[in-house]
N, C-alpha and C positions, 0 to 999 in steps of 0.2 A: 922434948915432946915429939912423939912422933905423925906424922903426916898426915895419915889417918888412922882414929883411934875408934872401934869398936868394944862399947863396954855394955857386958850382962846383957845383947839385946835380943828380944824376943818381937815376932814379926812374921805375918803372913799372909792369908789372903779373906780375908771381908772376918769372918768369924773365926777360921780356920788358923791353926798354929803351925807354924814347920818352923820355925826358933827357935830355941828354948837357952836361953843364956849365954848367946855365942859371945868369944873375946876374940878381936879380930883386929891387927893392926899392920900398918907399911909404914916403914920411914922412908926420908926423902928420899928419890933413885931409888927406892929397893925396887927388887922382882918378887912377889908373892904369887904362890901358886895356891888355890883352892883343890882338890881331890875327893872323892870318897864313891860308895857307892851308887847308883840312881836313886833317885829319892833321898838322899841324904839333906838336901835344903841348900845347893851348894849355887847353882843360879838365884836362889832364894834371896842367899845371902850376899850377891853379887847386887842385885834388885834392891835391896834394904839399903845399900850404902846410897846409890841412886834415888831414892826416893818412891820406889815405884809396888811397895807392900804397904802391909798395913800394921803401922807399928803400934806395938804393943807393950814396950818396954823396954829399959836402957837409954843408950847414947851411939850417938854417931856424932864423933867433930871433924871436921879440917882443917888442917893446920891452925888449932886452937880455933877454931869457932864450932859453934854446936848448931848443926846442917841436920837434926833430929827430924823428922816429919816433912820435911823441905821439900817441895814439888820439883822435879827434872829441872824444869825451868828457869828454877832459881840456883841449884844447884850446878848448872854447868857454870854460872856465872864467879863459882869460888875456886874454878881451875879445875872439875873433875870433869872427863868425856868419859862416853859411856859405848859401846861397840856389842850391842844384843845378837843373841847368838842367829836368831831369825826376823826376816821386814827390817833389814839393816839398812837397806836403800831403798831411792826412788827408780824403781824400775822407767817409768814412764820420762824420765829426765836422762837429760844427758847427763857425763860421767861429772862435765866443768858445772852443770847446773845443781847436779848432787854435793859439789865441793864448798859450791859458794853457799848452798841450803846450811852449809857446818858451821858459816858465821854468823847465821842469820842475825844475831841480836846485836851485830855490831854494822855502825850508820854504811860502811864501806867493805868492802872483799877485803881483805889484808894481803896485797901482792906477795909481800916477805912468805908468808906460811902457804900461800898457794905455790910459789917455787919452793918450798921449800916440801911438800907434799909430790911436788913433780919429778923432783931429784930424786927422794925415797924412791917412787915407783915409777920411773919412766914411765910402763907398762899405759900410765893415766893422762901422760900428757900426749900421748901419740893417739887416746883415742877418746880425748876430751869431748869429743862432737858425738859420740858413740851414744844412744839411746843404753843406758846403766841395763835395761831388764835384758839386753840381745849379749851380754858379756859372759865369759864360765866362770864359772865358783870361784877361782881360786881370784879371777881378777876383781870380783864382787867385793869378795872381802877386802882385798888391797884396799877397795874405792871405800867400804864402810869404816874399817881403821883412817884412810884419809881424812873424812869426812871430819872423824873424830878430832884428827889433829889439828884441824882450822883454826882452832882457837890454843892451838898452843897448850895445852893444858898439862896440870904437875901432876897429876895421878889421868892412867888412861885403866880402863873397865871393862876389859876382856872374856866374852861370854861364852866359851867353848867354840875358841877363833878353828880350828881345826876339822871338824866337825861338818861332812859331807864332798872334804878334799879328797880328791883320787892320793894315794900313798903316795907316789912321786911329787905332790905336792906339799905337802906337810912339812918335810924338811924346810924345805925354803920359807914357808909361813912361818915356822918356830925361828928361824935366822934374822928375819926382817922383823920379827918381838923382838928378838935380842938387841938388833941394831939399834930403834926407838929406845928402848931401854938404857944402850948404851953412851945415846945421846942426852941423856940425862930426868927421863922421862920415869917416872914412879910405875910400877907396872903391878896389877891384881885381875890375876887371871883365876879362872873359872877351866877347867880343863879335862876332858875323856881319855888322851893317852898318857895317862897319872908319870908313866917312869919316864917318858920324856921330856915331861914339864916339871918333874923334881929334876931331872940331870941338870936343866938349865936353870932353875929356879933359884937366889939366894934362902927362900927361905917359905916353906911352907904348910897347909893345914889339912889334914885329915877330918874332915865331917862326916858322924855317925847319927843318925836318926836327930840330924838337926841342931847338934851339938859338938862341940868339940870334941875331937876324937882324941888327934895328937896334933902334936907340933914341934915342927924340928927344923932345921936345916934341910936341904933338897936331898944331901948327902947322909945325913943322921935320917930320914925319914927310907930311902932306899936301903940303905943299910941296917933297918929294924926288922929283926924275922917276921915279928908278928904284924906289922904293918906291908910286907912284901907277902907273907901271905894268904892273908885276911882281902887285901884290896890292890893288890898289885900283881897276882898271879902266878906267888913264887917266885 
């Protein structure tokens, strides 16, 4: 059974459709990449698994339970964090008071995963006292992935983490994915630079007008003419 399992669902905003039958799944530790054009429904579909459209058909479960129509709230509570591509932090908070906002639902901080977020990112414990809105992008992000990790969670929710980095930073954001990843962390990203999130991806999806387009391997998806280019640029 896989980790999370996407079936037939369709989903979108108050009346409005941008779903139409998507089949979407990660097993445990994978790396899924999401792709496709603008407008293709691909935060959409990152939002549906979280709770945060308006469902209209199908299934979403977690690791066998069915998290279908589930409120955020209740959903982080089954291991899934969530890292939205924008309003990812508490500007107005410091960097430790945005970390400790990521457990909220739990009675105490959990020491273990706050050092254990400060390892990942140094960058976060050196400026823990830091007002989060006065920090650059790139460290933003670190702090909104942190925040995620608080709770330790088996699938983390990746919403076009890349996206407004100066190009000298990007590399590094895609390494320290990989790293969480490779700490044993389920990874479904949502992504704009398509061929570098296949390079590194085990395994991922092409969404066209809402729908499954293709799906392949990171390596089978760059390697298909017509998927390099239709939406990859040749």
């Amino acid at each position: 059974m896989s980790l999370l399992n996407v079936s037939s669902l369709d989903a979108g905003y108050g009346d409005l459709q941008i779903l139409t039958d998507l089949d979407l799944e990660v097993e445990d530790g994978e790396y899924v990449t999401i792709v496709g054009p603008n407008g293709a429904g691909k935060s959409t579909a990152m939002k549906s698994v979280f709770g945060l459209t308006s469902h209209m058909g199908g299934t979403v479960t977690f690791d066998g339970d069915d998290i279908t129509g589930l409120p955020p709230e209740e959903i982080i509570h089954y291991g899934v964090g969530y890292v939205p591509q924008n309003d990812n932090i508490f500007g107005s908070l410091t960097v430790r008071e945005n970390l400790e906002m990521g457990a909220y639902i739990l009675d105490e901080v959990p020491e273990p995963a706050l050092r254990a977020v400060f390892d990942r990112f140094p960058i976060l414990e050196e400026r823990q006292e830091q007002k989060a809105g006065t920090m650059s992008g790139g460290q933003r992000q670190m702090l909104a992935m942190g925040r995620a990790l608080m709770l330790e969670p088996d699938l983390l929710l990746l919403d076009e983490p890349s996206a407004g980095l100066a190009p000298d930073l990007v590399q590094d954001m895609f390494d320290r994915i990989d790293d969480i990843n490779d700490s044993g962390t389920a990874i479904l990203m949502v992504e704009q630079n398509a061929k570098e999130a296949l390079r590194r991806c085990d395994r991922g999806y092409v969404l066209v007008n809402g729908q499954n387009g293709y799906v392949g391997s990171g390596d089978e998806l760059l390697g298909d003419d017509e998927v390099r280019q239709r939406f990859l640029g040749g």
